[in-house]
C-alpha positions as a Markdown table, in Angstrom:
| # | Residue | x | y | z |
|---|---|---|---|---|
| 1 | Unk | 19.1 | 34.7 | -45.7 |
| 2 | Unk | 20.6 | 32.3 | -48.2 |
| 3 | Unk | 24.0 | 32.1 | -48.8 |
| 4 | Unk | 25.9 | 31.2 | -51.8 |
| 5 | Unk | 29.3 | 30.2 | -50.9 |
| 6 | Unk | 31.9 | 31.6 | -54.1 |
| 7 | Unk | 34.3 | 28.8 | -54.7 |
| 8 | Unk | 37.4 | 29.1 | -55.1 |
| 9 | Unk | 37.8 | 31.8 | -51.8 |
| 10 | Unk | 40.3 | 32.6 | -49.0 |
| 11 | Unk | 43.9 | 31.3 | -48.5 |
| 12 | Unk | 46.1 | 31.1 | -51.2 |
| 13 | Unk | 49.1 | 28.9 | -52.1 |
| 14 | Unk | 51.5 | 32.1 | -51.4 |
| 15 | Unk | 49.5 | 33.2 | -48.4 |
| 16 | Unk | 49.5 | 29.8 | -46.7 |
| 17 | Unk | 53.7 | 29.2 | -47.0 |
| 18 | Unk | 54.6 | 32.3 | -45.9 |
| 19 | Unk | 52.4 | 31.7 | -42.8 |
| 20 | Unk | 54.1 | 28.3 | -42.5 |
| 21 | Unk | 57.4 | 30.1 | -42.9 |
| 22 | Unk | 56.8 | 32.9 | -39.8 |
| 23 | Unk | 55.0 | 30.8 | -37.3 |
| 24 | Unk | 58.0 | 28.2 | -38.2 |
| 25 | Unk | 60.9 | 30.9 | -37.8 |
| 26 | Unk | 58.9 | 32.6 | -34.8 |
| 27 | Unk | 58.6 | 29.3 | -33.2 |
| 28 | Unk | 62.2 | 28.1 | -33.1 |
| 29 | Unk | 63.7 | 31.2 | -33.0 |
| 30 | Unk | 61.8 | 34.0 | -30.7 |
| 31 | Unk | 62.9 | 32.9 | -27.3 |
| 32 | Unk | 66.7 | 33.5 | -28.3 |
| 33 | Unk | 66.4 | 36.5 | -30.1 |
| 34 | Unk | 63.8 | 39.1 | -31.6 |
| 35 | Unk | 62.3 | 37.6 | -34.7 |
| 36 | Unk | 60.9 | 40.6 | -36.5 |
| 37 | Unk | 58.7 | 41.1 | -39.8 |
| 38 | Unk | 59.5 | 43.9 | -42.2 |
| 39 | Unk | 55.8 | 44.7 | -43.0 |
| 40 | Unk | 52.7 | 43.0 | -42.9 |
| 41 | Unk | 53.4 | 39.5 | -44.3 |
| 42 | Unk | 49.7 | 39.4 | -45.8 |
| 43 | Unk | 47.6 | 42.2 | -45.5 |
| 44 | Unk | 45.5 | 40.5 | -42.7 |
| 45 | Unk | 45.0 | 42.4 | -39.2 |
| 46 | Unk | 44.0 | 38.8 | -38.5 |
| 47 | Unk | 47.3 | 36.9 | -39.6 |
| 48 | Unk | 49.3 | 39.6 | -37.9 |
| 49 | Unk | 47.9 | 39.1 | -34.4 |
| 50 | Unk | 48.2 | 35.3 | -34.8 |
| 51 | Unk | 52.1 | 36.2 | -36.1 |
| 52 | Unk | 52.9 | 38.4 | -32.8 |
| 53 | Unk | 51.3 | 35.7 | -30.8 |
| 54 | Unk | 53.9 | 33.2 | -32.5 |
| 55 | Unk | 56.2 | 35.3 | -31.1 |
| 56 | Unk | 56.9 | 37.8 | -34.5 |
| 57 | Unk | 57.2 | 41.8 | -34.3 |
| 58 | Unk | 55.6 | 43.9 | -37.0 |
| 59 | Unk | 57.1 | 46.9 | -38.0 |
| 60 | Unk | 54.5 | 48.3 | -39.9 |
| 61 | Unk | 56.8 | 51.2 | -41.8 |
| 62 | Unk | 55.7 | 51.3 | -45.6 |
| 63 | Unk | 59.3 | 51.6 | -46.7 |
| 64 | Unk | 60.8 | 48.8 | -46.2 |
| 65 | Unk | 64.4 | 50.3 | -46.4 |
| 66 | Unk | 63.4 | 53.0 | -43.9 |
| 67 | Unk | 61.2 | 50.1 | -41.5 |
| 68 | Unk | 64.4 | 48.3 | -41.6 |
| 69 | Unk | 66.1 | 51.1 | -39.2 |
| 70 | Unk | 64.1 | 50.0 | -36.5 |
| 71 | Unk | 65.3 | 46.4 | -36.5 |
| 72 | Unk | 68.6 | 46.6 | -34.6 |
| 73 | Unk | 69.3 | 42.4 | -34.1 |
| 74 | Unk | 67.7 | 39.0 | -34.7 |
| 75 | Unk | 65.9 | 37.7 | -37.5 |
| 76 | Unk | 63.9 | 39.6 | -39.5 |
| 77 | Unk | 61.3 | 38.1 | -42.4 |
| 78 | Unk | 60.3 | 39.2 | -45.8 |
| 79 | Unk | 56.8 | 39.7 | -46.7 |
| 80 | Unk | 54.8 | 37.5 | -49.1 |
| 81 | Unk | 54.8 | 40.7 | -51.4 |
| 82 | Unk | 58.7 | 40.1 | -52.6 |
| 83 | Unk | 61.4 | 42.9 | -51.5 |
| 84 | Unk | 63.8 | 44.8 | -53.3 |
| 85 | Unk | 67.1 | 43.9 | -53.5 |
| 86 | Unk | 68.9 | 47.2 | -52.1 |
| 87 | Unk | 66.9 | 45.9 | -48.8 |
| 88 | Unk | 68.1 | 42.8 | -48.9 |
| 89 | Unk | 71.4 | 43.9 | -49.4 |
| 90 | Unk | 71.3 | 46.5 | -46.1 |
| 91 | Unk | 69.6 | 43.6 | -43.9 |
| 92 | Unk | 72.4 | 41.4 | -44.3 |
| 93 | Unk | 75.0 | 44.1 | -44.1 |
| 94 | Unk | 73.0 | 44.8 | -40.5 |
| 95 | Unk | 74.2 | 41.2 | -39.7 |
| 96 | Unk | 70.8 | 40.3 | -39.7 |
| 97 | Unk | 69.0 | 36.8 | -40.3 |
| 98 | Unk | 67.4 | 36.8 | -43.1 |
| 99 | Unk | 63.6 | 34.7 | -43.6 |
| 100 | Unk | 62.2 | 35.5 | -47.4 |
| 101 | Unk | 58.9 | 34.3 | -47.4 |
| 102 | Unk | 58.0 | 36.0 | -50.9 |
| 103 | Unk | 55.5 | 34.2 | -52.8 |
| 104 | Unk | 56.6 | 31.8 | -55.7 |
| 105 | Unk | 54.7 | 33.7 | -58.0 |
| 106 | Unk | 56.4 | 37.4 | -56.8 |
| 107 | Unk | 59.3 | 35.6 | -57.4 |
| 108 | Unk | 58.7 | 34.5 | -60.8 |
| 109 | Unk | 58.0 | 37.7 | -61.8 |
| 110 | Unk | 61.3 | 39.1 | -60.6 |
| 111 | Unk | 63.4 | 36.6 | -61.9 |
| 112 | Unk | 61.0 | 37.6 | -65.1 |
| 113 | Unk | 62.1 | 41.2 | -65.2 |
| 114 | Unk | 65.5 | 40.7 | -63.9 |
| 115 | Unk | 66.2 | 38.5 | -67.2 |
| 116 | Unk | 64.4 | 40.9 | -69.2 |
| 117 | Unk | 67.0 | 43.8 | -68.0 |
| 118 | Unk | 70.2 | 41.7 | -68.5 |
| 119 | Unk | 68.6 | 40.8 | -72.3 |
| 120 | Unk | 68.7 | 44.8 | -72.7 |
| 121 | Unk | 64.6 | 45.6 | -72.6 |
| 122 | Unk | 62.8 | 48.6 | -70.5 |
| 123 | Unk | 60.3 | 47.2 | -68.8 |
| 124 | Unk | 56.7 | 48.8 | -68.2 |
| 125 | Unk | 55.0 | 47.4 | -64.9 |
| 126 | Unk | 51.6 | 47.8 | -64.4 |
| 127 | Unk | 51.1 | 48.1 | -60.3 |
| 128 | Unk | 50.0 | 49.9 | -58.0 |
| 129 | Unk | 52.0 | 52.6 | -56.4 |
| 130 | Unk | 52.4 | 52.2 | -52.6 |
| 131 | Unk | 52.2 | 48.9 | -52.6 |
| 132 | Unk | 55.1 | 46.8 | -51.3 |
| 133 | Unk | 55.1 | 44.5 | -54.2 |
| 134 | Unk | 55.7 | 47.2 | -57.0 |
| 135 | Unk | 58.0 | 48.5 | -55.0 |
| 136 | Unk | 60.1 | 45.1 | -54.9 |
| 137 | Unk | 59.9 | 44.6 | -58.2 |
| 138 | Unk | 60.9 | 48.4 | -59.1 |
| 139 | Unk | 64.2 | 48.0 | -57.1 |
| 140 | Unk | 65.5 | 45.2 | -59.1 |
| 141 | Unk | 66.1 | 47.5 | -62.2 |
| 142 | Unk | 64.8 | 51.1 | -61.2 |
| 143 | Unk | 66.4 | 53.3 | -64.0 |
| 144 | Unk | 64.7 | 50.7 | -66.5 |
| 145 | Unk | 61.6 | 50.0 | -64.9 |
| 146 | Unk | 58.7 | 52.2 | -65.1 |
| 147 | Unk | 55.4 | 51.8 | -63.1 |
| 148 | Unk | 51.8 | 52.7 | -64.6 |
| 149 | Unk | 48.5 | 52.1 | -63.3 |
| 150 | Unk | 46.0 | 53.7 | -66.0 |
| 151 | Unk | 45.6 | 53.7 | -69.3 |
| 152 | Unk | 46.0 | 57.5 | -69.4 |
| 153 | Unk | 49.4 | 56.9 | -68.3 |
| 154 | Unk | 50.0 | 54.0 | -70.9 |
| 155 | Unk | 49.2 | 56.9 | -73.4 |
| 156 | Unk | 51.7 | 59.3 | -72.0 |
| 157 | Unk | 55.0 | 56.6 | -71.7 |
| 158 | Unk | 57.9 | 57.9 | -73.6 |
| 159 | Unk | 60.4 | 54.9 | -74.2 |
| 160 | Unk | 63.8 | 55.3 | -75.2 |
| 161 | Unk | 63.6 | 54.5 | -78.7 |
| 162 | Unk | 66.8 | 52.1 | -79.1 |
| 163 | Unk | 65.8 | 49.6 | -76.5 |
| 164 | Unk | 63.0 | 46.6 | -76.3 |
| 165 | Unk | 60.4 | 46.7 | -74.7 |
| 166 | Unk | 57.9 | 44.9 | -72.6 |
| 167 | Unk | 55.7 | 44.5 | -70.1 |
| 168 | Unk | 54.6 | 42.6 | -67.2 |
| 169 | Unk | 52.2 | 43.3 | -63.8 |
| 170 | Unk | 51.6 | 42.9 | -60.1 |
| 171 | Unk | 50.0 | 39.3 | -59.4 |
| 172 | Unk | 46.9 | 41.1 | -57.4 |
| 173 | Unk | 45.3 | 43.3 | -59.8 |
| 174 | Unk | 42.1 | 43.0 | -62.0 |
| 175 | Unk | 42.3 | 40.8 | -64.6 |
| 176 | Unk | 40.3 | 43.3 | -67.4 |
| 177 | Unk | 41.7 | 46.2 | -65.9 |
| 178 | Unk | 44.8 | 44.4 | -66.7 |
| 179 | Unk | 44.6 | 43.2 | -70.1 |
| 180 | Unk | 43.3 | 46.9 | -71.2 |
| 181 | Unk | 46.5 | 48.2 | -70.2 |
| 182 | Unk | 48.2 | 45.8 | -71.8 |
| 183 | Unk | 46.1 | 46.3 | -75.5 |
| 184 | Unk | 46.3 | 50.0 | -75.2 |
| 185 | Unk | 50.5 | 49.7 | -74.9 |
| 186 | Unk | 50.2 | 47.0 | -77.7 |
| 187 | Unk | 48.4 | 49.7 | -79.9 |
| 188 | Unk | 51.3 | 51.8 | -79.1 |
| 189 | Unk | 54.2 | 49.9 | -79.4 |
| 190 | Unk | 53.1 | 46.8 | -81.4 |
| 191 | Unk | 56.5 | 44.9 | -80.9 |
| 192 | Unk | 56.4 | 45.1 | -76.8 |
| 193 | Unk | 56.7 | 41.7 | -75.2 |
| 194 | Unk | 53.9 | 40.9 | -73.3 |
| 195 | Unk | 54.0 | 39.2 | -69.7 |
| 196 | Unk | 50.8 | 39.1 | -68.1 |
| 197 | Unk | 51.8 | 37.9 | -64.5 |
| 198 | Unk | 48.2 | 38.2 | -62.4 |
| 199 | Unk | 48.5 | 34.8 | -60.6 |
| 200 | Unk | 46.0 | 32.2 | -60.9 |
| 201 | Unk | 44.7 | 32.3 | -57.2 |
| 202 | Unk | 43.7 | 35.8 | -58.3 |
| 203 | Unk | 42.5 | 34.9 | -61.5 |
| 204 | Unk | 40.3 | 32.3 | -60.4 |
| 205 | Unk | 38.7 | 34.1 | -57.3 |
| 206 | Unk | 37.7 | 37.5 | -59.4 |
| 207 | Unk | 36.4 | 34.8 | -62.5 |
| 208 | Unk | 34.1 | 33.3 | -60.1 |
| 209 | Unk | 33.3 | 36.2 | -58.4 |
| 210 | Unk | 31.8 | 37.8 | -61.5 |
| 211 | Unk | 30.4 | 34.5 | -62.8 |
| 212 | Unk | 28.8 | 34.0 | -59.5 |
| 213 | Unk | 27.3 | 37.8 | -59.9 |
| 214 | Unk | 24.6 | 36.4 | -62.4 |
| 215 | Unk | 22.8 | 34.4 | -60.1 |
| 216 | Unk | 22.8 | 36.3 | -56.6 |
| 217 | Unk | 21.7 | 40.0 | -55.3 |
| 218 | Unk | 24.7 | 40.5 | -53.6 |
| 219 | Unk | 28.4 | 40.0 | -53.2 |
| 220 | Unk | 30.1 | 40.6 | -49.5 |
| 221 | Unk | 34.1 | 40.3 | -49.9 |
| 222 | Unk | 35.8 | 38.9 | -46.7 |
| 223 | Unk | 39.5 | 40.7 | -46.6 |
| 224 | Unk | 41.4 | 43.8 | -45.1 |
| 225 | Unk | 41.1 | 47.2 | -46.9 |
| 226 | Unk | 44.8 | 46.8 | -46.9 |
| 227 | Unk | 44.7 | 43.9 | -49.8 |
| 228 | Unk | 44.9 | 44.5 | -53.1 |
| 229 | Unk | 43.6 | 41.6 | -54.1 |
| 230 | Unk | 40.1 | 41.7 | -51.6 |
| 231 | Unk | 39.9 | 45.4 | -52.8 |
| 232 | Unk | 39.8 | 44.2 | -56.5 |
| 233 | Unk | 37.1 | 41.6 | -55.9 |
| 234 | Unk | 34.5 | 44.4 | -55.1 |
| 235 | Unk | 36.0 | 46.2 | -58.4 |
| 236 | Unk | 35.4 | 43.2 | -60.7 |
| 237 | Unk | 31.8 | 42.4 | -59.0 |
| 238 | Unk | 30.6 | 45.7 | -59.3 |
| 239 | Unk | 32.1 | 46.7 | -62.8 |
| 240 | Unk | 31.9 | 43.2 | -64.5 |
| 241 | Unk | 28.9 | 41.5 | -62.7 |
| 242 | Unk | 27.1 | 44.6 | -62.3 |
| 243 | Unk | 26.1 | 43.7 | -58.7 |
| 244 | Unk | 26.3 | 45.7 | -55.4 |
| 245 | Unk | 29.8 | 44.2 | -53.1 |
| 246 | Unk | 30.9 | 45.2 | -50.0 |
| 247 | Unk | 34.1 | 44.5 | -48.3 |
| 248 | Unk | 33.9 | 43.4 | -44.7 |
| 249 | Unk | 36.8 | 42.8 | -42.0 |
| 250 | Unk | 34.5 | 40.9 | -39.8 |
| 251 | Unk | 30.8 | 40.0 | -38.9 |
| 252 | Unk | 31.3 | 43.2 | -37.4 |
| 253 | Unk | 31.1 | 44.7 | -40.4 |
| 254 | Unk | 27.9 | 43.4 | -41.8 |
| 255 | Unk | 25.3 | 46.3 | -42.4 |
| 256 | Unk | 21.6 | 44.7 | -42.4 |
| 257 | Unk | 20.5 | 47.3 | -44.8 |
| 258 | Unk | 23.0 | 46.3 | -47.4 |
| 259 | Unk | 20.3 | 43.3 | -48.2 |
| 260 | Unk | 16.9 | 44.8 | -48.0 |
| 261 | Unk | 14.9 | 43.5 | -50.2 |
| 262 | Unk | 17.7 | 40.5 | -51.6 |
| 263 | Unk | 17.1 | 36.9 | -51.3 |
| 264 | Unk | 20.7 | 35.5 | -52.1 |
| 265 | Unk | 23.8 | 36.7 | -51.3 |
| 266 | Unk | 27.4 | 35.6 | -52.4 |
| 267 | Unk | 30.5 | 35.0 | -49.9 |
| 268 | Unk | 33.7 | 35.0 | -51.6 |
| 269 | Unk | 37.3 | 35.8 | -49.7 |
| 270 | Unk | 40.3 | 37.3 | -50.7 |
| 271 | Unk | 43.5 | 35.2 | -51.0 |
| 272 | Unk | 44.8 | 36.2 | -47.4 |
| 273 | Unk | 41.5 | 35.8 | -45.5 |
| 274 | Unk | 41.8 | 33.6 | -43.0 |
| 275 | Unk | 38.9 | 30.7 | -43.0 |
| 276 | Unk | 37.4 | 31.4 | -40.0 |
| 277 | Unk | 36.8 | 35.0 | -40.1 |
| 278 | Unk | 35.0 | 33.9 | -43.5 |
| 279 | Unk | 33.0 | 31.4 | -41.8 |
| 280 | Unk | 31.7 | 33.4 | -39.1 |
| 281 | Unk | 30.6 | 36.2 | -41.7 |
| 282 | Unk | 28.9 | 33.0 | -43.7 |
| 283 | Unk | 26.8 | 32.1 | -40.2 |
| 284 | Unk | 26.1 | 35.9 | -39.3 |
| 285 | Unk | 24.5 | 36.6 | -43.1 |
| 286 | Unk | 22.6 | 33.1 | -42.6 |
| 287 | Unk | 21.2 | 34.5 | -39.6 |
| 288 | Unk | 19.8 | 37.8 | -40.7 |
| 289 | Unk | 16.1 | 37.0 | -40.8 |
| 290 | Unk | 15.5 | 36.4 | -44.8 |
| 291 | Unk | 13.0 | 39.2 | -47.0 |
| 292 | Unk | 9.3 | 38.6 | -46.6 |
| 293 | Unk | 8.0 | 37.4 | -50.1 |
| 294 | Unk | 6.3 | 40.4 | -51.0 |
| 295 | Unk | 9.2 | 42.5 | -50.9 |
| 296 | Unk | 11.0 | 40.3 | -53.0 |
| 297 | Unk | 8.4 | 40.2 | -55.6 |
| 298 | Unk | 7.9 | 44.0 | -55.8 |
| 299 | Unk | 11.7 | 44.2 | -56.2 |
């Protein structure tokens, strides 16, 4: 079976320094006292096994205000998804250590829409709820920030009318789905200030995904169904290349049948995959025995 390897794929700039960060802090740190993470710090199974072998506890708790209870001492780290600050806050009144590993970009965004609250403007996120990097964002501001993930609710926002407005986003989400959130608001309130915040790791990896879409049979994501932005590389290969995608863990995962009758099959990776988990899925697709010609040409 031939392979067509999606560039760019895996590891992002975010993903790989907040790696550095844990296996740093769980390294000098974890024989003298528990070193603990407040949620995944990517959302890799993967990454998390090679963290707790570094010596760092997960608490897996969604809330991160209600995960911190169970961190009684030590050190505990930040995810790469940004926290709120009322969490902060209670960690350090704990006595605890404090490790923020929060992606430059996260961080960008909430020094974005903590400046756009002290100017005087509601903000509008576009996010996903239950996500930990909404929910860091939301803290900053809560009584001016609202969250909205459709375009249905874009049409049912009420704003308070003496205020400015504008809007920004989570890094990890589609880049179309995005920007028609964005125009719809735009149609709606024509002087909201627009800050579309969808990193450039993402951006890239979902533009090549689809461009890569014209010119294979098939797209197999490598990434957790717990990241948002592995998750939205099936979205944008299916809606905007108009090709089958699968998301896969593992070679494990790899279902034969998904490729009857295909000849060429594109491996991208979301942005907290590690790089050999892709490569082994690359060699196990390689090895599936490729379609006889006739098939093909009856396809």
């Amino acid at each position: 079976m031939e392979v067509v390897r999606i560039t760019p794929r895996g590891y992002c700039h975010g993903v790989v320094e907040a790696i550095r960060i844990a296996k740093r802090v769980g390294a000098e740190r974890a024989t003298d006292e528990p070193v603990t993470m407040l949620g995944y710090l990517v959302h890799n199974e993967h990454v998390t096994r090679e963290l707790e072998e570094a010596g760092v506890t997960l608490v897996a708790e969604p809330d991160r205000m209600k995960g911190l209870e169970q961190v009684r001492a030590g050190t505990v780290i930040f995810t790469a998804h940004g926290i709120s600050p009322q969490v902060v806050r209670a960690a350090r009144d704990r006595g605890l250590n404090v490790v923020d590993a929060t992606c430059s970009d996260v961080t960008r965004t909430h020094d974005l829409v903590r400046q756009l609250v002290d100017d005087g403007h509601d903000v509008v996120y576009i996010g996903k709820r239950g996500h930990p990097e909404p929910a860091g964002v939301m803290g900053i501001a809560p009584e001016r920030i609202t969250l909205v993930e459709s375009i249905e609710e874009a049409d049912a926002l009420e704003v308070h009318p003496g205020r400015p407005l504008a809007v920004t986003c989570q890094t990890t989400l589609s880049v179309w789905d995005t920007k028609a959130i964005i125009d719809r608001l735009v149609e709606r309130f024509p002087d909201i200030e627009v800050h579309n915040e969808i990193c450039l790791a993402t951006q890239e990896r979902q533009e090549a995904a689809v461009l890569a879409a014209d010119n294979v049979d098939c797209v197999v994501v490598v990434g957790s169904t717990r990241s948002s932005n592995s998750q939205r590389l099936v979205q944008v290969v299916q809606e905007k290349g108009g090709k089958p995608a699968h998301l896969v863990d593992t070679a494990a995962d790899i279902d034969p049948a998904w490729f009857r009758r295909m000849q060429r099959i594109g491996v991208t990776a979301g942005a907290s995959t590690p790089t050999q988990i892709t490569r082994a899925v690359i060699a196990a697709i390689e090895a599936l025995p490729a379609p006889d010609a006739e098939a093909v040409t009856a396809r």
